[in-house]
VMD Tcl script that builds the backbone (N, CA, C; Angstrom):
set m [mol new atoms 309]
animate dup $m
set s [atomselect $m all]
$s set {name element resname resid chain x y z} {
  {N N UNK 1 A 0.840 -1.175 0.000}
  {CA C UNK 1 A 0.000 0.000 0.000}
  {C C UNK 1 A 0.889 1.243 0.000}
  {N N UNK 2 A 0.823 2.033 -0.552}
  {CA C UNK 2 A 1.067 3.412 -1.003}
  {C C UNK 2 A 0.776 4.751 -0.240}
  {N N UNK 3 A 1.648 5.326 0.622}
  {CA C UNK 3 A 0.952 5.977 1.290}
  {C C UNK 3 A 1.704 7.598 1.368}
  {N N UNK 4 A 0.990 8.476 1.117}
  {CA C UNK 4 A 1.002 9.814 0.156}
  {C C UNK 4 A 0.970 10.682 1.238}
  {N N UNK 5 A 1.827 11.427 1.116}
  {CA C UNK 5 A 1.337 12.756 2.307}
  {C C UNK 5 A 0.837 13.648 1.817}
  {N N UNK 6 A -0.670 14.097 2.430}
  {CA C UNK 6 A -0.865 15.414 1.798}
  {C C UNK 6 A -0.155 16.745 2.277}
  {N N UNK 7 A 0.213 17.439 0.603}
  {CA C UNK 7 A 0.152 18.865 1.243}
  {C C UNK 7 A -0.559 19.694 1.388}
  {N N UNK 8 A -0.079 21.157 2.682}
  {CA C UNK 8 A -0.993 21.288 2.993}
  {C C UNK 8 A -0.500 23.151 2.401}
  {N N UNK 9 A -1.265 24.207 2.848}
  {CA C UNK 9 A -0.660 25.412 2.404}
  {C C UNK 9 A -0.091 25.869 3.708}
  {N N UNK 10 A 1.041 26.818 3.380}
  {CA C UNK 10 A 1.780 27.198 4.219}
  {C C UNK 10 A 1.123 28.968 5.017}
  {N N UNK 11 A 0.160 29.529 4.345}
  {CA C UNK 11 A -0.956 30.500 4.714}
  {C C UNK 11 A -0.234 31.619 4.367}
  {N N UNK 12 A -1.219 32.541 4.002}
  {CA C UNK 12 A -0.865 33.936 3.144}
  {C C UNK 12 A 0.722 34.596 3.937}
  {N N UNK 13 A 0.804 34.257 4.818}
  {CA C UNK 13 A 1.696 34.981 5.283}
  {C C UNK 13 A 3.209 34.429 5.195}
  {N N UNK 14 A 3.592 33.287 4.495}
  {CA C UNK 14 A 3.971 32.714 4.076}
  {C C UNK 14 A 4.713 32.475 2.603}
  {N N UNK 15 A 3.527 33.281 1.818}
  {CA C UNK 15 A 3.705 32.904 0.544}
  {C C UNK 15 A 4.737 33.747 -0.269}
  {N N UNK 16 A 4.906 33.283 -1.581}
  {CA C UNK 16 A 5.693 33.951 -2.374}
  {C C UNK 16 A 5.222 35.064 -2.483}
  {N N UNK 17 A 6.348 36.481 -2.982}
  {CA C UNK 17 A 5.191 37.530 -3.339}
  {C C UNK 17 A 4.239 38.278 -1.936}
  {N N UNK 18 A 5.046 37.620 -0.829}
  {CA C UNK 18 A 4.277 38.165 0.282}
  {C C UNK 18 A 2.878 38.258 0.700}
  {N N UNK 19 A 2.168 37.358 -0.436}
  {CA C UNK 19 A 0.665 37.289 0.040}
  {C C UNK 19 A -0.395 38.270 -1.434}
  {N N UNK 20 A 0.944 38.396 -1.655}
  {CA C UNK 20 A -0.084 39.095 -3.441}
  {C C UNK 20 A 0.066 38.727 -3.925}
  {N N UNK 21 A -0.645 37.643 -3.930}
  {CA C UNK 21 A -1.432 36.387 -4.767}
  {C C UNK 21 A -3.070 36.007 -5.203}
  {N N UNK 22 A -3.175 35.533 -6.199}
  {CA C UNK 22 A -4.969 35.246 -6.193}
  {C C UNK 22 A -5.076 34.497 -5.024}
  {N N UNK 23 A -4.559 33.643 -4.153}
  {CA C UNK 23 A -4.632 33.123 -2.992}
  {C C UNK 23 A -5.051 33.906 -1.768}
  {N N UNK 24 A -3.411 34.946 -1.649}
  {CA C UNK 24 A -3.484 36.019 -0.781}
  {C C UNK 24 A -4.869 36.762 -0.889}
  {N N UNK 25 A -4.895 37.142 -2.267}
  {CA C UNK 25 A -6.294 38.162 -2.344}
  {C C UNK 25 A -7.490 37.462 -1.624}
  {N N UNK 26 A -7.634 36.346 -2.446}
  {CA C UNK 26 A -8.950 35.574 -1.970}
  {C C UNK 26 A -8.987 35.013 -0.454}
  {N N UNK 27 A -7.987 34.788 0.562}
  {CA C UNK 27 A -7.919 34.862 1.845}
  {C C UNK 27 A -8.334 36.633 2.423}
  {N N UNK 28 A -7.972 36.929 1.841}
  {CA C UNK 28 A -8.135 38.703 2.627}
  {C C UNK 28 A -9.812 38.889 1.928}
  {N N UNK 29 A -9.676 38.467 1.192}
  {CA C UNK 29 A -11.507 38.185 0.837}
  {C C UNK 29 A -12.306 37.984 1.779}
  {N N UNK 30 A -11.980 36.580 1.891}
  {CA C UNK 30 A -13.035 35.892 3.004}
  {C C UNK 30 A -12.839 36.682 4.331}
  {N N UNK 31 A -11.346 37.448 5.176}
  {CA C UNK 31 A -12.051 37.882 6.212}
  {C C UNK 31 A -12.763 38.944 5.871}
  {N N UNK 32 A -13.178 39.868 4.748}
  {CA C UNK 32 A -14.064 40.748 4.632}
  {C C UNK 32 A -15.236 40.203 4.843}
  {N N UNK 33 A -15.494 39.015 4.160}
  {CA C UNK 33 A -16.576 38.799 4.962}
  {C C UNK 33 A -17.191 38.147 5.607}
  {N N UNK 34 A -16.177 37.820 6.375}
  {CA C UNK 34 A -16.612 36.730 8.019}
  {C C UNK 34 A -16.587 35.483 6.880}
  {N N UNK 35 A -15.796 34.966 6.351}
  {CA C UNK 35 A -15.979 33.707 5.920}
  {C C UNK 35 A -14.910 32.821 6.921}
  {N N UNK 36 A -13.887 33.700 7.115}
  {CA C UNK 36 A -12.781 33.017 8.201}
  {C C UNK 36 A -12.481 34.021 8.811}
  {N N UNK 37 A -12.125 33.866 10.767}
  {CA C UNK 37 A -11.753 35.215 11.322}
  {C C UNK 37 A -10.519 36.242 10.342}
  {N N UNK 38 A -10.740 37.583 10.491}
  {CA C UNK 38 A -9.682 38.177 9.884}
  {C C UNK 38 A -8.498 38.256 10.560}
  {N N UNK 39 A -7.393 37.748 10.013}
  {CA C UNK 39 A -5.925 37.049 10.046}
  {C C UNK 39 A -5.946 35.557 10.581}
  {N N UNK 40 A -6.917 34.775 9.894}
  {CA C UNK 40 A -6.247 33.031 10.146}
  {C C UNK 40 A -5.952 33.515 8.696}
  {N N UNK 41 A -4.046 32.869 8.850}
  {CA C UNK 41 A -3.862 32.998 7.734}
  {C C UNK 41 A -4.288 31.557 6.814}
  {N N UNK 42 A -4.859 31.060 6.716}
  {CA C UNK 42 A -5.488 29.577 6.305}
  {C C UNK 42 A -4.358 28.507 5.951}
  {N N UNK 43 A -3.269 28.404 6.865}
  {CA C UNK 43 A -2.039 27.715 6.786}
  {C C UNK 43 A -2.547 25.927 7.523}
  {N N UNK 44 A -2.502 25.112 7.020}
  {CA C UNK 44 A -2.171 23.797 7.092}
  {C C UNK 44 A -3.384 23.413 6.437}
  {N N UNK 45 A -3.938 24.512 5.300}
  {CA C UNK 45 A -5.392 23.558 4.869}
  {C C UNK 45 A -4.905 23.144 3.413}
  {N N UNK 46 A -5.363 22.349 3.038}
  {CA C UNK 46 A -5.181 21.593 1.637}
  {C C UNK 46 A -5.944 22.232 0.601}
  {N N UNK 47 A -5.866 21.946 -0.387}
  {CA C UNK 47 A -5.998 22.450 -1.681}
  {C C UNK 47 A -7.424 22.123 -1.640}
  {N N UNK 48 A -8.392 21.645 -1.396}
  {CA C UNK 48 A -9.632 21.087 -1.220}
  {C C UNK 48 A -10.374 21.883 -0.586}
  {N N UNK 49 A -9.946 22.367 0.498}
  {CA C UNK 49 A -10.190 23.594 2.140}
  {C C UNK 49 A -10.298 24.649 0.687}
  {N N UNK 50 A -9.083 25.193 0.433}
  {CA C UNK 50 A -8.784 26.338 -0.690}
  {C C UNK 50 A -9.638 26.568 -1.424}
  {N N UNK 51 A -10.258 25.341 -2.366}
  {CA C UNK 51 A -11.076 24.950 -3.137}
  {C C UNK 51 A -12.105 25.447 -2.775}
  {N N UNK 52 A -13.096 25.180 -1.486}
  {CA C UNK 52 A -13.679 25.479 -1.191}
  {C C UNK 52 A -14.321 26.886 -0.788}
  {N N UNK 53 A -12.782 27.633 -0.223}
  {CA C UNK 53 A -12.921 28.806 0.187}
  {C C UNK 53 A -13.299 29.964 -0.779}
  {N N UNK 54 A -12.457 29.856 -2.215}
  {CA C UNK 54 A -12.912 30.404 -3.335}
  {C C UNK 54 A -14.103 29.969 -3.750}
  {N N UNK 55 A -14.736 29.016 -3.811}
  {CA C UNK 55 A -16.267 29.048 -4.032}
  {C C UNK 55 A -16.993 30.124 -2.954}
  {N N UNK 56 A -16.713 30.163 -2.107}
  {CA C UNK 56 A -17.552 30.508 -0.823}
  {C C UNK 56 A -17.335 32.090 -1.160}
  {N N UNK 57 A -15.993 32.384 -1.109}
  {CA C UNK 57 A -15.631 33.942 -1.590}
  {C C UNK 57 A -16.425 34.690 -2.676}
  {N N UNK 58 A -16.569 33.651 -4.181}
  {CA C UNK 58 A -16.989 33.768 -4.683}
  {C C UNK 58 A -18.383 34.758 -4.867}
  {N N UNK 59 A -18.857 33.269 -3.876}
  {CA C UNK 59 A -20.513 33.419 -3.395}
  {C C UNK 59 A -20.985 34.641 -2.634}
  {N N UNK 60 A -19.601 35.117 -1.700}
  {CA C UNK 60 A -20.212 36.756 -1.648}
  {C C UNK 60 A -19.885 37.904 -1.964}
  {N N UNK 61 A -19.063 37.385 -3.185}
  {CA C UNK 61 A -18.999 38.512 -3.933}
  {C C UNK 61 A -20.202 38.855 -4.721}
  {N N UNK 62 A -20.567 37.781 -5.553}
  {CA C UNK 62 A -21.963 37.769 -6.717}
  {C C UNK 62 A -22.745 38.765 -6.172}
  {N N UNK 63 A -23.363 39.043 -5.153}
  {CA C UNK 63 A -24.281 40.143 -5.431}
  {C C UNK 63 A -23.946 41.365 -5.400}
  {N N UNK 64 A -22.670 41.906 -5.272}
  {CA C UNK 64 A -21.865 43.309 -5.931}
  {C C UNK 64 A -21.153 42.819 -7.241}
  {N N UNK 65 A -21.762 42.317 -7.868}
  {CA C UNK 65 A -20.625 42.450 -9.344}
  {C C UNK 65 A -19.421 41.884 -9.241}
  {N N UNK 66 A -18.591 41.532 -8.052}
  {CA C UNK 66 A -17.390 41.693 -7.751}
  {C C UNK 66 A -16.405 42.723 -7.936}
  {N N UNK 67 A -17.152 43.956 -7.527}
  {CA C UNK 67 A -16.328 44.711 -7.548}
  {C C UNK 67 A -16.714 45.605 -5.842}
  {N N UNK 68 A -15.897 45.711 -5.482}
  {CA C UNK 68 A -15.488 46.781 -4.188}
  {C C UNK 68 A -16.113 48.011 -4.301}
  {N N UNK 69 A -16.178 48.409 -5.306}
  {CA C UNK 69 A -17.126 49.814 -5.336}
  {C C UNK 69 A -18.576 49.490 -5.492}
  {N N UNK 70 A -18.896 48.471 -5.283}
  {CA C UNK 70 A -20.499 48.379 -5.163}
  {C C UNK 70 A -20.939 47.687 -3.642}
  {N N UNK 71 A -19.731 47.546 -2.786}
  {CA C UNK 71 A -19.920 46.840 -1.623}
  {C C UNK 71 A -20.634 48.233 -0.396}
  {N N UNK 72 A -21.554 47.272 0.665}
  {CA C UNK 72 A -21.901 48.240 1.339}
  {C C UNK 72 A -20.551 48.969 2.306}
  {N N UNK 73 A -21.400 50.662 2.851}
  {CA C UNK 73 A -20.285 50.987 3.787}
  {C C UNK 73 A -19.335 50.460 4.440}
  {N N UNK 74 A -20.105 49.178 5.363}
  {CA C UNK 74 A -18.861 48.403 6.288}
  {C C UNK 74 A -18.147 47.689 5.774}
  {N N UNK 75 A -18.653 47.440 4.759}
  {CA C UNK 75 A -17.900 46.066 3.714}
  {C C UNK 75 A -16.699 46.692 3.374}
  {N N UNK 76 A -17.087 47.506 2.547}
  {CA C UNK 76 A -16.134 48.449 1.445}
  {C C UNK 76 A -15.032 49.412 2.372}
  {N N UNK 77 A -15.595 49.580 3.769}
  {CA C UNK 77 A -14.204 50.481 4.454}
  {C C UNK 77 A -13.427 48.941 5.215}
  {N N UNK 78 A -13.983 47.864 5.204}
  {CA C UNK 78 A -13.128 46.795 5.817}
  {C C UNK 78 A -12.147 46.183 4.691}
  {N N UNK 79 A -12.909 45.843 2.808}
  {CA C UNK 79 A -11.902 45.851 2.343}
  {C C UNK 79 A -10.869 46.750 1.898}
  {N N UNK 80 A -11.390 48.271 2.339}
  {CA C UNK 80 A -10.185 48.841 1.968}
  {C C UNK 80 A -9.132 48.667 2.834}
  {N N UNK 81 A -9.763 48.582 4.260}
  {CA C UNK 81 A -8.120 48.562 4.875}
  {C C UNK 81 A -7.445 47.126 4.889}
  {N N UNK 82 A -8.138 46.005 4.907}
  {CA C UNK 82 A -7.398 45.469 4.839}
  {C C UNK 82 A -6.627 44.641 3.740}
  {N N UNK 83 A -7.181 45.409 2.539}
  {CA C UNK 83 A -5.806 45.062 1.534}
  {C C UNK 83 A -5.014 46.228 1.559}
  {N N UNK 84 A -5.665 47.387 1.967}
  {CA C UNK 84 A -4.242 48.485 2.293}
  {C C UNK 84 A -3.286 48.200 2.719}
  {N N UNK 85 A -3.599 47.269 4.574}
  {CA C UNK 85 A -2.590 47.014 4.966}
  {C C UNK 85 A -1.954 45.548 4.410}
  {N N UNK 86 A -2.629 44.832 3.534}
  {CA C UNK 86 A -1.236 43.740 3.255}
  {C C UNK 86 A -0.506 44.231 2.251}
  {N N UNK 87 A -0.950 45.443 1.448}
  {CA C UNK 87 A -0.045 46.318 0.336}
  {C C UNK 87 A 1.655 46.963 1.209}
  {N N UNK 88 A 1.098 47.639 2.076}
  {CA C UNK 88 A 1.630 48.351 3.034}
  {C C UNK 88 A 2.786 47.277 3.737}
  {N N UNK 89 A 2.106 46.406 4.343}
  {CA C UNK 89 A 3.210 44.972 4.585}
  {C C UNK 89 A 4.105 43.829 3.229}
  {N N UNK 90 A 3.356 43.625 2.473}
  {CA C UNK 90 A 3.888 43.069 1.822}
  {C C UNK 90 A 5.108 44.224 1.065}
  {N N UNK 91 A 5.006 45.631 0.456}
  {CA C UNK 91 A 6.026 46.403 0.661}
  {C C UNK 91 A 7.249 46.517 1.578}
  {N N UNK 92 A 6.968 46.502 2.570}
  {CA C UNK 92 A 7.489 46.554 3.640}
  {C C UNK 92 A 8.764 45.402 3.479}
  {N N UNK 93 A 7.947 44.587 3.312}
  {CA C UNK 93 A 8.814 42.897 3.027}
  {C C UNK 93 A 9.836 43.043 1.835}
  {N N UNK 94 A 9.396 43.658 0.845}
  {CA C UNK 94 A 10.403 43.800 -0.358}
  {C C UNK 94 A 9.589 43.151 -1.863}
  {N N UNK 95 A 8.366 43.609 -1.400}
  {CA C UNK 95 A 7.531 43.583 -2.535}
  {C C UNK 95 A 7.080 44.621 -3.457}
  {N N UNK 96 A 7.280 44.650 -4.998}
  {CA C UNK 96 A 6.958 45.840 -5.485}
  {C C UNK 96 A 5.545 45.522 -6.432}
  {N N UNK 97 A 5.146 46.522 -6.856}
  {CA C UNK 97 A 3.751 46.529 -7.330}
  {C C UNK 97 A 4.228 46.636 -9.115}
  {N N UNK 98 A 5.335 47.024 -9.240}
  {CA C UNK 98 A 5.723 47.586 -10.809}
  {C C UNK 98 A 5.820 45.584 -11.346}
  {N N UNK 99 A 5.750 45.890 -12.605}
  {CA C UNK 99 A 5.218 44.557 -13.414}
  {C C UNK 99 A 6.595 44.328 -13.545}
  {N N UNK 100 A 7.224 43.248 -14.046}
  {CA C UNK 100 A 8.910 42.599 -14.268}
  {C C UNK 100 A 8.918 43.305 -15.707}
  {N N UNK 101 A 9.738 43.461 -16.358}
  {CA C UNK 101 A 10.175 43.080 -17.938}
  {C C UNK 101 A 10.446 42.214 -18.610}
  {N N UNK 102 A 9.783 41.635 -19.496}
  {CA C UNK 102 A 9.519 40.648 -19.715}
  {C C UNK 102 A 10.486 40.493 -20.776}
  {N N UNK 103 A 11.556 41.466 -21.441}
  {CA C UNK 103 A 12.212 41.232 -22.664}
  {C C UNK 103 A 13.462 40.585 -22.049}
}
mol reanalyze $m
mol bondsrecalc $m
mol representation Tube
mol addrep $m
């Protein structure tokens, strides 16, 4: 018998890129909106957990369009700050926002 370890994620705070990631994003998602307390960084869950979480994220985004400027007051001043502050931190870390060159 064959026996496989799963992996698991190491959580936004962790990651490459300091957490500005579609991962990162979509974790700072869900604590906007109470899908997971804001800062579990969702470290030892599997790709399945993940899986899940982006559906769920998903699901409350759909009734703003997915966009942030259609979210209510509390919504929209909670995601601003808190991707402000992982901009602000992940900077901090030695992350830049300018695109690579690709030539």
């Amino acid at each position: 018998m064959i026996q496989t370890r799963t992996q698991t994620y190491a959580g936004v705070d962790q990651e490459d890129n300091h957490g500005m990631t579609l991962t990162g994003r979509i974790i700072r998602d869900a604590w906007v909106f109470g899908i997971v307390p804001e800062g579990n960084t969702f470290a030892g869950k599997t790709a399945g957990d993940l899986q899940n979480l982006f559906e769920q994220v998903h699901q409350a985004w759909e009734p703003y369009g997915q966009l942030p400027s259609r979210l209510p007051p509390e919504l929209a001043e909670r995601h601003a700050r808190i991707h402000a502050q992982a901009v602000e931190s992940a900077k901090a870390a030695g992350w830049s926002a300018e695109l690579g060159d690709d030539d």
